[in-house]
C-alpha positions as CSV (number, residue, x, y, z in Angstrom):
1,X,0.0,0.0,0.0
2,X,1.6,3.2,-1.0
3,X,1.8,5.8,1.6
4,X,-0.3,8.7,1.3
5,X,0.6,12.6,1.4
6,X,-0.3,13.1,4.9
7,X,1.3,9.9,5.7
8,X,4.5,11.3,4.3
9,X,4.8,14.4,6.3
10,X,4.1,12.6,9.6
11,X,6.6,10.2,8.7
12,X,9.1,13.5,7.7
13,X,8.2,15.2,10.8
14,X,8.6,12.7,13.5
15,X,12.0,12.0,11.5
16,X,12.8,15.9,11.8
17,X,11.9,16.3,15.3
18,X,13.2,13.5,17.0
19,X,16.2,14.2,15.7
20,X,16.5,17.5,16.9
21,X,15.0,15.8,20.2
22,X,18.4,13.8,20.7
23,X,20.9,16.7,19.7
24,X,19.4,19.5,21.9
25,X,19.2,17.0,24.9
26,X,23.6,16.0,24.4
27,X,23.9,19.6,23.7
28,X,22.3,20.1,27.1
29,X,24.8,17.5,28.7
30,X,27.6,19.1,27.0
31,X,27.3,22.3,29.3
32,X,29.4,23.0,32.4
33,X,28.3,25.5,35.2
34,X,28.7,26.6,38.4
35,X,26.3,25.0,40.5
36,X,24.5,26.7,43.8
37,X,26.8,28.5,46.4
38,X,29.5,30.9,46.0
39,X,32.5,28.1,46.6
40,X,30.9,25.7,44.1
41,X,32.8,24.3,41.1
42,X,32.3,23.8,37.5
43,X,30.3,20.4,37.0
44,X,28.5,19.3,34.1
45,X,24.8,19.7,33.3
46,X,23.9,16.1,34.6
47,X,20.0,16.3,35.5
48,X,18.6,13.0,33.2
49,X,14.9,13.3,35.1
50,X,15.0,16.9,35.4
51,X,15.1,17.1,31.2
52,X,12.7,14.3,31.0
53,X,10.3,16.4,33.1
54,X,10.5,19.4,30.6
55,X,10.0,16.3,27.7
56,X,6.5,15.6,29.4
57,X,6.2,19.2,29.8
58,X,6.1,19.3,26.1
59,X,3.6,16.3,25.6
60,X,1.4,18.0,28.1
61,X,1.0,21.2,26.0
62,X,-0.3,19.1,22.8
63,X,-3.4,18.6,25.4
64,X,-3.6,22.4,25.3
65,X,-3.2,22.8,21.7
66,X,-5.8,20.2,21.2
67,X,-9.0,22.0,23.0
68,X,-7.5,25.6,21.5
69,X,-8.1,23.7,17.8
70,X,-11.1,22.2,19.1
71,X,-12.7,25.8,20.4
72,X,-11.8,27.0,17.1
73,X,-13.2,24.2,14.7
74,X,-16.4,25.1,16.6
75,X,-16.5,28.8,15.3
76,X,-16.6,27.6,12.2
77,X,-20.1,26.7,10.2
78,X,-19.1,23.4,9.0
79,X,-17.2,21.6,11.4
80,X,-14.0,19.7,10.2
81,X,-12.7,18.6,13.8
82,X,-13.2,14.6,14.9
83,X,-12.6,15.3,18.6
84,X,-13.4,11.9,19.0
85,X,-15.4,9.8,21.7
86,X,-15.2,10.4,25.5
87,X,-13.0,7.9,27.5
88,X,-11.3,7.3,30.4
89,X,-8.2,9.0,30.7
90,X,-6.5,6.4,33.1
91,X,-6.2,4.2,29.8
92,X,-3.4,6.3,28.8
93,X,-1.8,5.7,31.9
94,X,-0.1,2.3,31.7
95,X,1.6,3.9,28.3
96,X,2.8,6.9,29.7
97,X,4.3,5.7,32.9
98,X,5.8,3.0,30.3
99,X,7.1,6.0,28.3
100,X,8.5,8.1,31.7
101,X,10.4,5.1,32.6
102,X,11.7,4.3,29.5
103,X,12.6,8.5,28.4
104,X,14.3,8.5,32.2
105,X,16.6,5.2,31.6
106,X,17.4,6.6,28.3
107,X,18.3,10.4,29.9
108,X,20.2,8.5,32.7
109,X,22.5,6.4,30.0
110,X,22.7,9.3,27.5
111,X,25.0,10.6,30.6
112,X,27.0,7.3,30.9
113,X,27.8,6.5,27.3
114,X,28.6,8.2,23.6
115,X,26.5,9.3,21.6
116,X,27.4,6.9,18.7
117,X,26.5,4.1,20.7
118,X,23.3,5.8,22.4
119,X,21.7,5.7,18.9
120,X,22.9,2.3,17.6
121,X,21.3,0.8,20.6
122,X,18.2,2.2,20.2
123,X,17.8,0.5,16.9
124,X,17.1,-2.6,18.7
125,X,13.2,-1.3,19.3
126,X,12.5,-2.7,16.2
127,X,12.7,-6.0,17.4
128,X,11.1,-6.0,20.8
129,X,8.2,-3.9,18.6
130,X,7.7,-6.2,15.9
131,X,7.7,-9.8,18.0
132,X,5.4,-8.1,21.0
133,X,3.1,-7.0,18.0
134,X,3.0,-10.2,16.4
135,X,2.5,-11.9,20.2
136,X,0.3,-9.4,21.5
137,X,-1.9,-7.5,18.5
138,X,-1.8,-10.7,16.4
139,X,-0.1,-8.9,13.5
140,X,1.6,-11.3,10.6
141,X,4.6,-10.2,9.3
142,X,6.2,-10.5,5.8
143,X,8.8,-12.8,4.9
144,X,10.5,-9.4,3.6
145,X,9.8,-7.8,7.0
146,X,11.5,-10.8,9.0
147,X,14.4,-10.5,6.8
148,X,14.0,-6.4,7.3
149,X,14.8,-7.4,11.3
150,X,17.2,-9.7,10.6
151,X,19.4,-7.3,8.5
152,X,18.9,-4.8,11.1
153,X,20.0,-6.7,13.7
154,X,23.2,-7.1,11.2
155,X,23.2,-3.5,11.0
156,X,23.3,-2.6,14.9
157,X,26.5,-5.4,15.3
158,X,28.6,-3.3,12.8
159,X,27.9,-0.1,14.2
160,X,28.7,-1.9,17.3
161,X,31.9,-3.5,16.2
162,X,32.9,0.1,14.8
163,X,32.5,1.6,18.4
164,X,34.8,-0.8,20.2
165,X,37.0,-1.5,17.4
166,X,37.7,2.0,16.2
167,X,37.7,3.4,20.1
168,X,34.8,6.0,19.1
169,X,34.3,6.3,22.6
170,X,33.7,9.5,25.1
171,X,36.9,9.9,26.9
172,X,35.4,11.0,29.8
173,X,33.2,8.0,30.8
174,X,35.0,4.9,32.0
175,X,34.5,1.8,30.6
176,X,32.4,0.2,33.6
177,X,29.9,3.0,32.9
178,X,29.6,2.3,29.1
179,X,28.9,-0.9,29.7
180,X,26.1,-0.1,32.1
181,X,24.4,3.0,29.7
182,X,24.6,0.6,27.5
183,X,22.8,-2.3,29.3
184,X,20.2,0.8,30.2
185,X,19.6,1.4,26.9
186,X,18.7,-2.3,26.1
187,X,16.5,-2.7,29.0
188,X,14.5,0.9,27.8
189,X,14.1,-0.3,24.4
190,X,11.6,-3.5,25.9
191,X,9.7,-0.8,27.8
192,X,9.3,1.5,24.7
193,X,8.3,-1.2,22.7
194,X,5.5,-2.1,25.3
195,X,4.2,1.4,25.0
196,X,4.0,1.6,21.5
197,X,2.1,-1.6,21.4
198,X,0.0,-0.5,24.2
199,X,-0.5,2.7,22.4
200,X,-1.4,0.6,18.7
201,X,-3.7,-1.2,20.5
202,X,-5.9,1.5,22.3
203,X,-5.4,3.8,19.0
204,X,-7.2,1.1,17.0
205,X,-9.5,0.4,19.3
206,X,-10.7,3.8,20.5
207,X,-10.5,6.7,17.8
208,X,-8.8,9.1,20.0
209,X,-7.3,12.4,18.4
210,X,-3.6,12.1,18.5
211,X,-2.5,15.7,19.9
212,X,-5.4,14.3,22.6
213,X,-3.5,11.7,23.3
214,X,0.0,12.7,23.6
215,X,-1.4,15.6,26.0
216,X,-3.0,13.0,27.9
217,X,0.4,10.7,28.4
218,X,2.2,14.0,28.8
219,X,-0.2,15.0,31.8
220,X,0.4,11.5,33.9
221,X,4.1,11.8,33.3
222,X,4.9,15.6,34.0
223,X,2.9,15.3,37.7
224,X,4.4,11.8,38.5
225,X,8.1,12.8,37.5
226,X,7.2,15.9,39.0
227,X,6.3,14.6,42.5
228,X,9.3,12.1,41.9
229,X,11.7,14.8,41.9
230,X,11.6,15.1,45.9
231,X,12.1,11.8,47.0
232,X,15.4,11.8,44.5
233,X,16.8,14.8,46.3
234,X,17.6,12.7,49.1
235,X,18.2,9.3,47.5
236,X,22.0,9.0,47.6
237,X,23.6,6.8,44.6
238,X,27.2,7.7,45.4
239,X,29.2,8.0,42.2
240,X,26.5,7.0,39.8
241,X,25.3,10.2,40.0
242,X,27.5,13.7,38.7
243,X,25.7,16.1,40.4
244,X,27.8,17.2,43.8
245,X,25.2,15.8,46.3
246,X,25.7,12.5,44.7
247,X,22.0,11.8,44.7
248,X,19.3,10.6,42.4
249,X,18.3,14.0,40.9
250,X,19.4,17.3,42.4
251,X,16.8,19.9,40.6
252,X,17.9,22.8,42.8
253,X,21.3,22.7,41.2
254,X,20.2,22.3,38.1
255,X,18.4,25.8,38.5
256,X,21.7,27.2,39.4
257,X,23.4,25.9,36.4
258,X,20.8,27.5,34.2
259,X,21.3,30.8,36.7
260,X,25.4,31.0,35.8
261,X,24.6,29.6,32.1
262,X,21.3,30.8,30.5
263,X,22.3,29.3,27.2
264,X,21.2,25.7,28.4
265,X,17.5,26.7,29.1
266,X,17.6,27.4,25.0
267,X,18.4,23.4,24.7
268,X,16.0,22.6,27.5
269,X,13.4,24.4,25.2
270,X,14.8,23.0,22.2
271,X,14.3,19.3,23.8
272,X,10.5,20.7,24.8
273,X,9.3,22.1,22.0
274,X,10.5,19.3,19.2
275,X,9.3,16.5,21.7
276,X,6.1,18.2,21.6
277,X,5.9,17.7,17.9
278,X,7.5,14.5,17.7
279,X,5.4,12.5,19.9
280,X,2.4,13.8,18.2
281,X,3.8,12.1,14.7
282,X,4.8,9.3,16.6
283,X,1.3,8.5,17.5
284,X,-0.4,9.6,14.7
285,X,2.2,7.3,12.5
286,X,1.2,4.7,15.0
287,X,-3.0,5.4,14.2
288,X,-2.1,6.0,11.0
289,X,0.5,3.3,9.6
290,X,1.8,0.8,12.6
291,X,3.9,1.0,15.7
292,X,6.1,-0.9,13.8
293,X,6.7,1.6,11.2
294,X,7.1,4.1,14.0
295,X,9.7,2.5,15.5
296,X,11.8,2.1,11.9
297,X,11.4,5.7,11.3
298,X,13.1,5.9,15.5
299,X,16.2,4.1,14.1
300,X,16.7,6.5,11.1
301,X,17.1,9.3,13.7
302,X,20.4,7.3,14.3
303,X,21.9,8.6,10.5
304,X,20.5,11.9,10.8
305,X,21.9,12.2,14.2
306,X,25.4,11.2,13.4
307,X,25.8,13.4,10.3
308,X,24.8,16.3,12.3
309,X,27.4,15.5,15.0
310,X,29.9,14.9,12.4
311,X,29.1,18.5,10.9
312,X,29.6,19.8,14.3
313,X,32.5,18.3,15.4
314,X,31.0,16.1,18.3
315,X,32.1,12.8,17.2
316,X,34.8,11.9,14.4
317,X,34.3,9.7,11.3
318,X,34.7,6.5,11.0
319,X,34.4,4.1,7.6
320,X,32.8,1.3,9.4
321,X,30.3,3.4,11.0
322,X,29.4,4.0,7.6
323,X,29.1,0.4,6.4
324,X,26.9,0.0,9.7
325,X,24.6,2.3,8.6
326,X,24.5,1.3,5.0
327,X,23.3,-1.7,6.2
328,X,20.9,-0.9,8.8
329,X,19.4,1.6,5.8
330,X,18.5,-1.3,4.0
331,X,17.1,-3.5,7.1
332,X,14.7,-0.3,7.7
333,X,13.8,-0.3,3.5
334,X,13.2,-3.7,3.9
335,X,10.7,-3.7,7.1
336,X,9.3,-0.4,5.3
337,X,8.1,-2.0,2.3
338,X,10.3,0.1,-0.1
339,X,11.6,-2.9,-2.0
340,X,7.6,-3.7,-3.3
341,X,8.1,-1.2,-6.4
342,X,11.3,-2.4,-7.4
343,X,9.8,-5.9,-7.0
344,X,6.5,-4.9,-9.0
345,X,8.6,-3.7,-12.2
346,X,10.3,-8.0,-12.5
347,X,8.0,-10.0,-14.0
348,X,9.1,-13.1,-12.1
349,X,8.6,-10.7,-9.1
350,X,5.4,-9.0,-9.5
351,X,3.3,-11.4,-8.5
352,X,4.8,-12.2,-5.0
353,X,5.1,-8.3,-4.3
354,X,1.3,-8.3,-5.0
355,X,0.6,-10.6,-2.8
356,X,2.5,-9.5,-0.2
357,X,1.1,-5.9,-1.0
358,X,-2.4,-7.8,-0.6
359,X,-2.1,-9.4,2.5
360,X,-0.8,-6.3,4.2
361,X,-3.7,-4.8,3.3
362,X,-5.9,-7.2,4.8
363,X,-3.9,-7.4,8.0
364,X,-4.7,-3.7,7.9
365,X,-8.6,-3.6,7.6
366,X,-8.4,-6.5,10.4
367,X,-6.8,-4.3,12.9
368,X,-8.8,-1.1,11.7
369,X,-11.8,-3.1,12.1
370,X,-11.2,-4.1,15.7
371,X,-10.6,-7.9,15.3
372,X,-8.4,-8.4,17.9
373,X,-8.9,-10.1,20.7
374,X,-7.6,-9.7,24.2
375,X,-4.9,-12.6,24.9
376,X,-4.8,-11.8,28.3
């Protein structure tokens, strides 16, 4: 099925945004500042759950945008606004404490490891998504879209290889804390994938407006992360922390930072704002294609990334990264469906893309149509 306009420029902005996402949060970490008191030293801008709280922040004001487009649609003398049914707002819960876990683990190993390898890992998504979708929403895959995974897979090993072999590491993180950011990084992908599928799921079943939902997801996650905050002021965690308290979160010194270096509150916005639009593609790629297809759009952040912190001078280039990438190019093009109108110009081809084409679609209206059943 070939994608549609609108289905183009969601797919092009959650690419866009989420890729701004990642930079202006490690431009964030990047800072050094003087933290509170007039004795206190240079540190870096080490506050993972503080910066997830303004990421929420940013969800939470699509719920805002969404009754200021509603209040307007209404004005109007033919209404073109689906604000959708009423429901109960503690569905979007289980997703969005899944997603303030997951965005929290990922802040806290952003810290602990390079950027290079921050991305790369994330690519492994794709797999927890696809096998809980196929387990869960009883989605079939295509032979073409198990080979997709597989060559992905491939893909993430290179890169891999090309960060241990070629040393592309941060200098300032020892080797004992890469290994761990790393092994966060893993452990948040399996909770991201369960919120997607939670999200596919509910989206399906319930036509909520997207900008709705994000705002809703946003809203649980900016009060509970908000409340959280104060018990991590006094949770100590010793050198696993970089803040000088050595504790969990230390917000209060974050403030300071920003007080001695305004130029970080324009990343902190940066990391707002483009969440704000991202998550709102994310989900409406999610209503609109498949959480799958969401989450291979997520690993092309990974080339956009990388060529931006080449052109900036935060990382240097490496040819195997390159092959790494090449490859997992073609795992995404693979999973995306891309290969179907090379395959539809070979006669001796034509006929299997079709009928791959065909049974896509049909796994499509079965979803859109509601029949799945809880497996619970």
């Amino acid at each position: 099925m070939a994608w549609t306009k609108y289905q183009l420029f969601l797919a092009g902005l959650m690419l866009t945004t989420g890729s701004i996402n990642t930079l202006s949060a490690k431009w964030a970490d990047m800072f050094k500042a003087k933290g509170c008191g007039d004795n206190a030293e240079e540190h870096n801008f080490s506050h993972p759950f503080l910066q997830a709280v303004g990421m929420f922040l940013g969800e939470y004001c699509c719920l805002a945008a969404f009754y200021l487009l509603l209040c307007y649609d209404r004005r109007r003398p033919v209404r073109q606004m689906n604000p959708g049914p009423s429901f109960n707002p503690l569905l979007f819960f289980p997703p969005a404490m899944c997603d303030m876990t997951a965005t929290s683990i990922m802040y806290v190993a952003l810290n602990m490891t390079s950027a290079s390898s921050f991305q790369m890992l994330r690519g492994a998504v794709i797999i927890f998504t696809g096998l809980l979708s196929v387990a869960f929403l009883g989605r079939k895959l295509a032979l073409s879209q198990w080979l997709g995974i597989l060559i992905t897979i491939l893909g993430l090993i290179v890169v891999g290889l090309a960060d241990f072999v070629t040393g592309n590491r941060d200098d300032s993180h020892k080797l004992s804390d890469i290994i761990t950011g790393d092994l966060l990084i893993i452990m948040a992908q399996i909770i991201a994938a369960v919120q997607m599928v939670l999200e596919e799921k509910f989206v399906y079943k319930h036509d909520v407006h997207p900008l709705k939902a994000v705002g809703t997801e946003g809203m649980f996650g900016f009060f509970v992360l908000t409340i959280l905050l104060i018990p991590m002021y006094f949770i100590p965690v010793g050198s696993f922390s970089d803040n000088p308290r050595q504790v969990l979160e230390d917000a209060i010194d974050a403030f300071c930072q920003i007080g001695h270096k305004p130029l970080i509150i324009l990343a902190l916005l940066g990391n707002t704002v483009s969440i704000a639009f991202f998550n709102f593609a994310g989900i409406s790629v999610t209503k609109e294609i498949s959480a799958t297809t969401r989450m291979v759009l997520d690993s092309l952040r990974t080339l956009v990334i990388w060529v931006v912190s080449l052109a900036l001078g935060w990382e240097h280039f490496h040819g195997l990264q390159v092959l790494g990438f090449l490859v997992l190019l073609l795992g995404t093009a693979l999973y995306n469906g891309l290969h179907r109108p090379i395959m539809a110009r070979i006669p001796c081809c034509a006929s299997l893309a079709g009928e791959e084409e065909q049974s896509n679609e049909e796994e499509r209206e079965r979803l859109l149509n509601g029949d799945i059943r809880d497996q619970s």
